[in-house]
Backbone bond lengths (Angstrom), bond angles and torsions (degrees), N, CA, C in turn:
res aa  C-N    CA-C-N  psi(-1)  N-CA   C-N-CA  omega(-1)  CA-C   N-CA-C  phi
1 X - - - 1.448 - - 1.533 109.02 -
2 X 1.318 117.76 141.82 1.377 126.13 -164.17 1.542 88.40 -92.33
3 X 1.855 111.14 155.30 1.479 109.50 -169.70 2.036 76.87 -103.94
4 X 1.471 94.60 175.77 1.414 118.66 179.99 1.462 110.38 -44.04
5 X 1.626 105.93 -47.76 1.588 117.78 -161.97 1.191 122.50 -80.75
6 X 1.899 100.49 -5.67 1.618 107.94 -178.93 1.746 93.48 -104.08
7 X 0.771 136.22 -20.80 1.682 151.76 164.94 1.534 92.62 -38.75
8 X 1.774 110.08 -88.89 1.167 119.89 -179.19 1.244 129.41 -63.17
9 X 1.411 110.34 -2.85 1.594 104.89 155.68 1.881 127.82 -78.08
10 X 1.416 80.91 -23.31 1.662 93.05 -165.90 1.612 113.04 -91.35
11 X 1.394 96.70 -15.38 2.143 117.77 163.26 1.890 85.95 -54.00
12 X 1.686 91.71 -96.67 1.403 114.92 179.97 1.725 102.88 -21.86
13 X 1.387 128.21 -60.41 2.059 108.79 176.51 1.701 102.95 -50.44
14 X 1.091 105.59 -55.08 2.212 93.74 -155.03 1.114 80.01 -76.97
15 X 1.713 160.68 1.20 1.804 129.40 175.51 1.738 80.49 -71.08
16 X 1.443 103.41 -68.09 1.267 111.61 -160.86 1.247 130.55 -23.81
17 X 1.499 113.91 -27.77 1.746 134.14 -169.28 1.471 105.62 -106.42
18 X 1.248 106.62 12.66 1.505 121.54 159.59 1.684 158.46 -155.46
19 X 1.893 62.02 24.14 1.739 90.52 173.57 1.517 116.48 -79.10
20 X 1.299 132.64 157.11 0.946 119.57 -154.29 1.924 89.79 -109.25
21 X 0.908 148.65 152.62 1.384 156.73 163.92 1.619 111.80 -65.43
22 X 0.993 120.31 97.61 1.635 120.28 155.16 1.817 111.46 -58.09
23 X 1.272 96.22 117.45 1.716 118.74 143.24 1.699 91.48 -7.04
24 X 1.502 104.38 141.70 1.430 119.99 170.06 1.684 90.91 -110.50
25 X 2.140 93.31 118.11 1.558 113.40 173.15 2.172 102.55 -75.70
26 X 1.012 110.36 123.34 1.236 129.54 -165.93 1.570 106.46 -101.20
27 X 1.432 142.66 103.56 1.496 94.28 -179.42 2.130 74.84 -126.65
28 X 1.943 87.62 152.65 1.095 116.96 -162.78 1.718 95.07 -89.03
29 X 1.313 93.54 135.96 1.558 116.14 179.94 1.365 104.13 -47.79
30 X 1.644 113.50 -53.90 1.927 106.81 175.11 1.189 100.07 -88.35
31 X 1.153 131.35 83.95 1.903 128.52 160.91 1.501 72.59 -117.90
32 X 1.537 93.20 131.99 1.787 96.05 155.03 1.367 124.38 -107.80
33 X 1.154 141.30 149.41 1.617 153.48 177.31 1.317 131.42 -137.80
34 X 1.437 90.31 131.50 1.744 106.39 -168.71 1.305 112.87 -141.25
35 X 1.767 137.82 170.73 0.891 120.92 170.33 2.008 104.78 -86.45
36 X 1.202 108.98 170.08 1.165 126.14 -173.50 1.783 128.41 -95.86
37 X 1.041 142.59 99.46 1.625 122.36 -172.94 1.857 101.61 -145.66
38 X 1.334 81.34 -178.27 1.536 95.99 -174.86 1.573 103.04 -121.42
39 X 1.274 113.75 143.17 1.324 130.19 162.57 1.421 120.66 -116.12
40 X 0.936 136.85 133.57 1.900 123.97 176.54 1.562 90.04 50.01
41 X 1.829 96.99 -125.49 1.656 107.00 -171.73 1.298 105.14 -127.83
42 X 1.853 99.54 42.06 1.519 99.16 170.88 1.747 98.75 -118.47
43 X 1.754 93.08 147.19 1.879 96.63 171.88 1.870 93.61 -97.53
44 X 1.673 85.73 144.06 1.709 88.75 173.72 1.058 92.65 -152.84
45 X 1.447 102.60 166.89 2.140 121.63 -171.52 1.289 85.59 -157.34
46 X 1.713 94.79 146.85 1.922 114.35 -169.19 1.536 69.38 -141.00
47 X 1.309 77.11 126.40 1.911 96.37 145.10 1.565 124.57 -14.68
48 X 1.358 111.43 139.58 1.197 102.22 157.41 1.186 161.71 -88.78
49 X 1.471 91.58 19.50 1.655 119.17 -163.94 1.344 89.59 -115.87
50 X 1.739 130.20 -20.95 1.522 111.40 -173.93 1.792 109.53 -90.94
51 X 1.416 115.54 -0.78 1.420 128.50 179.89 1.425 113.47 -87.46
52 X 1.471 126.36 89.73 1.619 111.01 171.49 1.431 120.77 -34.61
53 X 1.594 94.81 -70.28 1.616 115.57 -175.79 1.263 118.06 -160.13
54 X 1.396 133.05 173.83 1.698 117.52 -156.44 1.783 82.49 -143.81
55 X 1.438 96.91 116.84 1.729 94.18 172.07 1.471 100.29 -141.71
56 X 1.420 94.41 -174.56 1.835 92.46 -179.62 1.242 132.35 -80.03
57 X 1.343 130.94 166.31 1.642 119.25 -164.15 1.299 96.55 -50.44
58 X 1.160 134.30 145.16 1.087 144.91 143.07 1.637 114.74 -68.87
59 X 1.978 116.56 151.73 1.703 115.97 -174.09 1.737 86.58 -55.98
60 X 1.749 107.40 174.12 1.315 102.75 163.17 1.105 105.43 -137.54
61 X 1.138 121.29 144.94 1.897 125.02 -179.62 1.782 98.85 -86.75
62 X 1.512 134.32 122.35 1.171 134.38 179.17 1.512 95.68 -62.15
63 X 1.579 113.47 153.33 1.706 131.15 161.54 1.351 101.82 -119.33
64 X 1.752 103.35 119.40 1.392 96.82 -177.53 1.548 103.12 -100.27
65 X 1.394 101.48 146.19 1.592 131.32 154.60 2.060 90.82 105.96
66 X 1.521 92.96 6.68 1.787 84.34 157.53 1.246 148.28 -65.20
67 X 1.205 158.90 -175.76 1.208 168.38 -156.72 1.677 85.97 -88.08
68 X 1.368 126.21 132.64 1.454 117.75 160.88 1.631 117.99 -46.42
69 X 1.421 115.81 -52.01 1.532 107.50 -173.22 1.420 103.99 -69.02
70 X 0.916 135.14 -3.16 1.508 125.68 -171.64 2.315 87.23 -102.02
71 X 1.646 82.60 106.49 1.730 85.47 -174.43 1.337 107.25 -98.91
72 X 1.768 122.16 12.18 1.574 128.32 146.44 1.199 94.18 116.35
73 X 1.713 124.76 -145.25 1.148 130.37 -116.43 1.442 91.56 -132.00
74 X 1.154 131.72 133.25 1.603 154.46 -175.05 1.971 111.81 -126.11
75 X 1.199 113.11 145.85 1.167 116.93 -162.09 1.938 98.80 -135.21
76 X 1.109 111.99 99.08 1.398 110.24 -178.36 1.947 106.81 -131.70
77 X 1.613 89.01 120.05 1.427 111.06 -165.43 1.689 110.40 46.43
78 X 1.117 138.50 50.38 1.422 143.33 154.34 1.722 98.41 112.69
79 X 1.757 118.00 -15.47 1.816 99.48 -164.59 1.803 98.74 -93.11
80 X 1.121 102.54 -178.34 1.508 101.22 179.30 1.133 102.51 -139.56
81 X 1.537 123.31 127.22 1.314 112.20 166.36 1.844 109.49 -141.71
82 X 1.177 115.95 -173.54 1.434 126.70 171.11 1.445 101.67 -52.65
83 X 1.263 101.55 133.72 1.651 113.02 149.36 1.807 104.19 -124.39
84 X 1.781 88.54 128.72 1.616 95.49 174.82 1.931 95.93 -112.23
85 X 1.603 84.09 163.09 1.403 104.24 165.63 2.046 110.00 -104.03
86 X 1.425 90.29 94.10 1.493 90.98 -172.72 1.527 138.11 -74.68
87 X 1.186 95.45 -2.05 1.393 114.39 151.36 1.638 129.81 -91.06
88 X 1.698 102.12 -0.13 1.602 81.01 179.03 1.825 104.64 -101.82
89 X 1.998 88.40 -22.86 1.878 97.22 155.43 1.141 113.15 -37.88
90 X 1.312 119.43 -58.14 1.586 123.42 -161.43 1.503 120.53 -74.28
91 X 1.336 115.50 -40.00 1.445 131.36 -160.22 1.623 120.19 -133.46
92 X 1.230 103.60 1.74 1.633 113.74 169.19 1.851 113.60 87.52
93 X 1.751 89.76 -10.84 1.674 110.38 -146.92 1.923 100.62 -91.90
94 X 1.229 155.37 112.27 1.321 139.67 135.85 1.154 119.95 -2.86
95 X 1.221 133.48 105.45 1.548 122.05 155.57 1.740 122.53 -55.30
96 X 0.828 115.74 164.05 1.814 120.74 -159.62 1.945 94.72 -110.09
97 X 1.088 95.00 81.70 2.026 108.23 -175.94 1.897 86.51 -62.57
98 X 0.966 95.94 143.00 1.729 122.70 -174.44 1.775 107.54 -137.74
99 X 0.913 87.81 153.61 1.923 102.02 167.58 1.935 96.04 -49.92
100 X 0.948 103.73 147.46 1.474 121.13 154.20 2.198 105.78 59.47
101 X 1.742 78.65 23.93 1.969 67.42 -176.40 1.434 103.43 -87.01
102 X 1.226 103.50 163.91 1.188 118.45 -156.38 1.723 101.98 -122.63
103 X 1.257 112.77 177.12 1.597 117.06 -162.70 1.702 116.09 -169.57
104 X 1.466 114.28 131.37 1.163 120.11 -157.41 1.474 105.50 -97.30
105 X 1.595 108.94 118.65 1.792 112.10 -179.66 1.417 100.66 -72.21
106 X 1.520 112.59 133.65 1.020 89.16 178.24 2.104 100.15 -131.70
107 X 0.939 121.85 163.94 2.037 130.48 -162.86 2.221 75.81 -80.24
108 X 1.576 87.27 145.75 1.604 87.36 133.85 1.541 85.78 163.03
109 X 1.431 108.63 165.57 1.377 124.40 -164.74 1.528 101.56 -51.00
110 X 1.327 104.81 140.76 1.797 120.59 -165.36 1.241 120.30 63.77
111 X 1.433 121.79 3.53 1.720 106.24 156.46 1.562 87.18 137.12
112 X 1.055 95.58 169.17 1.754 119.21 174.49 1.640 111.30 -49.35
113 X 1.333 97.89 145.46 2.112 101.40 164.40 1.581 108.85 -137.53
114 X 1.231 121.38 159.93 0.963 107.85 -179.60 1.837 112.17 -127.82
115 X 1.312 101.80 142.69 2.009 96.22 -167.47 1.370 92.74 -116.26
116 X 1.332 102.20 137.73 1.791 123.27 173.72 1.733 85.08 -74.57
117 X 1.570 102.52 141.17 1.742 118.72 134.08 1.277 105.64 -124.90
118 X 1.713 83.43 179.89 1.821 107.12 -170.43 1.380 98.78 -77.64
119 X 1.383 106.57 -36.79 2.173 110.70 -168.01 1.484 118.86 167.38
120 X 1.794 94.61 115.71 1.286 107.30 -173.58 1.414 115.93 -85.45
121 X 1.325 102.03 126.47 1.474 111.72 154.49 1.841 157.78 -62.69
122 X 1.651 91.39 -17.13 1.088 113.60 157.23 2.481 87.11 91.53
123 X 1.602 97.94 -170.33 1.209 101.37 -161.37 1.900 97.23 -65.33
124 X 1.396 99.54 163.90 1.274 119.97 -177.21 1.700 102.77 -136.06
125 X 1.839 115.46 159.71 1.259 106.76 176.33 1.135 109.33 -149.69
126 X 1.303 152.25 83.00 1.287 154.26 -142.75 1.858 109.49 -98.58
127 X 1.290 133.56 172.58 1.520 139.58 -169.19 1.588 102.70 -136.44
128 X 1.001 145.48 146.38 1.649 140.54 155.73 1.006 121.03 -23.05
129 X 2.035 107.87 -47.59 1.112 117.97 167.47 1.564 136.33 -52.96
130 X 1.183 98.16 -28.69 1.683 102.77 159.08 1.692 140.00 -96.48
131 X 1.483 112.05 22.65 1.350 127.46 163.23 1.419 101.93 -74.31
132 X 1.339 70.77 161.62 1.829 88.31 -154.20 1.866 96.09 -158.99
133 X 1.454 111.38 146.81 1.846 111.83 159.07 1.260 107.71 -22.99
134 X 1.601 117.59 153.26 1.642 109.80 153.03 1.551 102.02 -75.74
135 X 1.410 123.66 -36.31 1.319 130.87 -126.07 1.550 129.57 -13.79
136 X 1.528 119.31 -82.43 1.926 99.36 -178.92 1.856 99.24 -55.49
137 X 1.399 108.80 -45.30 1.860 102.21 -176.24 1.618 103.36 -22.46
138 X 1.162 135.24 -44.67 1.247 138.35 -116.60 1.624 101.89 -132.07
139 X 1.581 116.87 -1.61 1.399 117.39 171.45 1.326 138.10 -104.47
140 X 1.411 149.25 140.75 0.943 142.71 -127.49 1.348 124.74 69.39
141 X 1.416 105.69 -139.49 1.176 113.15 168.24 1.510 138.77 -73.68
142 X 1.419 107.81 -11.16 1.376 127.14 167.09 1.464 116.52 -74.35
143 X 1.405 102.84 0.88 1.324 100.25 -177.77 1.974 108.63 -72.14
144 X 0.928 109.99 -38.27 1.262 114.33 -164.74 1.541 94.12 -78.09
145 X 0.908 169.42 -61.48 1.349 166.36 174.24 1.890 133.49 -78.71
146 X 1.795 104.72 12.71 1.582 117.03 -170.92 1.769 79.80 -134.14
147 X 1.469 129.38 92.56 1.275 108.97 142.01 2.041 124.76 -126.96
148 X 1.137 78.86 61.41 1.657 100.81 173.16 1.554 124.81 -164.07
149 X 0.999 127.67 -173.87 1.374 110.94 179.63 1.535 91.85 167.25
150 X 1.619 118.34 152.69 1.547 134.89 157.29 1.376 112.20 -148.05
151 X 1.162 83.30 -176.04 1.868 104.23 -151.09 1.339 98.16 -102.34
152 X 1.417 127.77 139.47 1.503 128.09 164.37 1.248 109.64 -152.48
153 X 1.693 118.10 114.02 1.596 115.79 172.03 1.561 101.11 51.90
154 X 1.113 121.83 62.27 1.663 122.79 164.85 1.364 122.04 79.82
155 X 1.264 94.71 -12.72 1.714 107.00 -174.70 1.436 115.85 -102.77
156 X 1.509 117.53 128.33 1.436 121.93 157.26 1.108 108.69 -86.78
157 X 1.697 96.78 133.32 2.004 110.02 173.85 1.434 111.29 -122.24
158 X 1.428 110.68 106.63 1.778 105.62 -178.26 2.091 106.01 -65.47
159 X 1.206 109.15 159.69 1.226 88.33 158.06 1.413 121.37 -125.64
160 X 1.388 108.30 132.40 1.568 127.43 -154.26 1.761 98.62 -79.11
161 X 1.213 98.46 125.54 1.754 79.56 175.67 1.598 95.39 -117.00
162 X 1.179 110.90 134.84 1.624 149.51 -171.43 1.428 112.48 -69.80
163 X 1.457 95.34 -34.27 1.961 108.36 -168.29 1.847 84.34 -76.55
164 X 0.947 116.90 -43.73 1.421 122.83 -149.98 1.823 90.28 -57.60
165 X 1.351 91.75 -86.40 1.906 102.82 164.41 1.357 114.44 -9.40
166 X 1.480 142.84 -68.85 0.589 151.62 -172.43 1.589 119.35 -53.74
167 X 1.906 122.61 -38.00 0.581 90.93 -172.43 1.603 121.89 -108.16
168 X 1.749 94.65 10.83 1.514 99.19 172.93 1.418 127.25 -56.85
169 X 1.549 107.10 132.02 1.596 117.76 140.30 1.974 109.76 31.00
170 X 1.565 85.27 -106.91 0.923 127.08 -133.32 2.225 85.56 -76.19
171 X 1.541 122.88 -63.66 1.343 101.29 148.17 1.406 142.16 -54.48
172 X 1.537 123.19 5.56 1.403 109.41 158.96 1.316 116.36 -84.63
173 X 1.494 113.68 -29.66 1.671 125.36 175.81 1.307 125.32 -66.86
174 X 1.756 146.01 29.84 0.950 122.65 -155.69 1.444 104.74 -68.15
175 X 0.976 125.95 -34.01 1.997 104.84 172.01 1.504 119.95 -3.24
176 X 1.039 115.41 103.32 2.036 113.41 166.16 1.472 106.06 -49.46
């Protein structure tokens, strides 16, 4: 009489001789990855090393006699830091705060900040093969922080770099 363990060995041989082989997932040393969002009617992706974590607006305590885009003070798990509206930095414009918007933590010297978008897309993964011009990505004020960009399914995505933002001037000062 065969014991249990020679039973279930001999299941486990004939699955084995008829499993089918999955495709070997490959991923290429230059694939780049970032998370994905919208600003105005631009798509952009920052690195994934410049994104702490992406949660929901946090309440905000107003700072008076601040910079308008700087819409004050946010409290996430006990720290406090800036919350900007990074589109009105960028584009002069208010972003349109909605139920359930969400907001990108982002590292930079003296502690965390946090930037409103219009709408995240979640991760993105681009190839060499899909660089592309920044061009409109890359005008205005995005010029100084969008100099790359690729193509995905119809879409141009500049990529926004975060470190850059962070360490300008003019966003470390929100003081009016």
């Amino acid at each position: 009489m065969r014991s249990p363990f020679d039973i279930l060995e001999a299941y486990e041989q004939r699955s084995l001789q008829h499993a089918v082989q999955l495709p070997g997932r490959e991923f290429a040393a230059e694939l780049w990855r970032g998370v994905g969002y919208r600003i105005g009617n631009r798509r952009l992706v920052s690195d994934f090393r410049e994104v702490v974590e992406i949660v929901p607006m946090p309440q905000v305590t107003v700072v008076p006699g601040a910079q308008p885009w700087l819409l004050g003070v946010g409290n996430l798990r006990g720290n406090l830091f800036p919350v900007i509206d990074l589109k009105y930095f960028l584009e002069g414009q208010f972003t349109s705060l909605s139920e359930g918007q969400r907001v990108l933590i982002v590292r930079q010297a003296g502690g965390d900040v946090a930037l409103t978008i219009d709408e995240l897309y979640g991760q993105r993964s681009f190839t060499p093969g899909q660089a592309v011009e920044p061009g409109r990505l890359a005008q205005d004020r995005y010029r100084y922080f969008v100099d790359r960009a690729y193509r995905d399914d119809g879409h141009d995505w500049g990529v926004f770099s975060l470190s850059l933002l962070s360490r300008t001037p003019e966003f470390r000062h929100a003081a009016a």
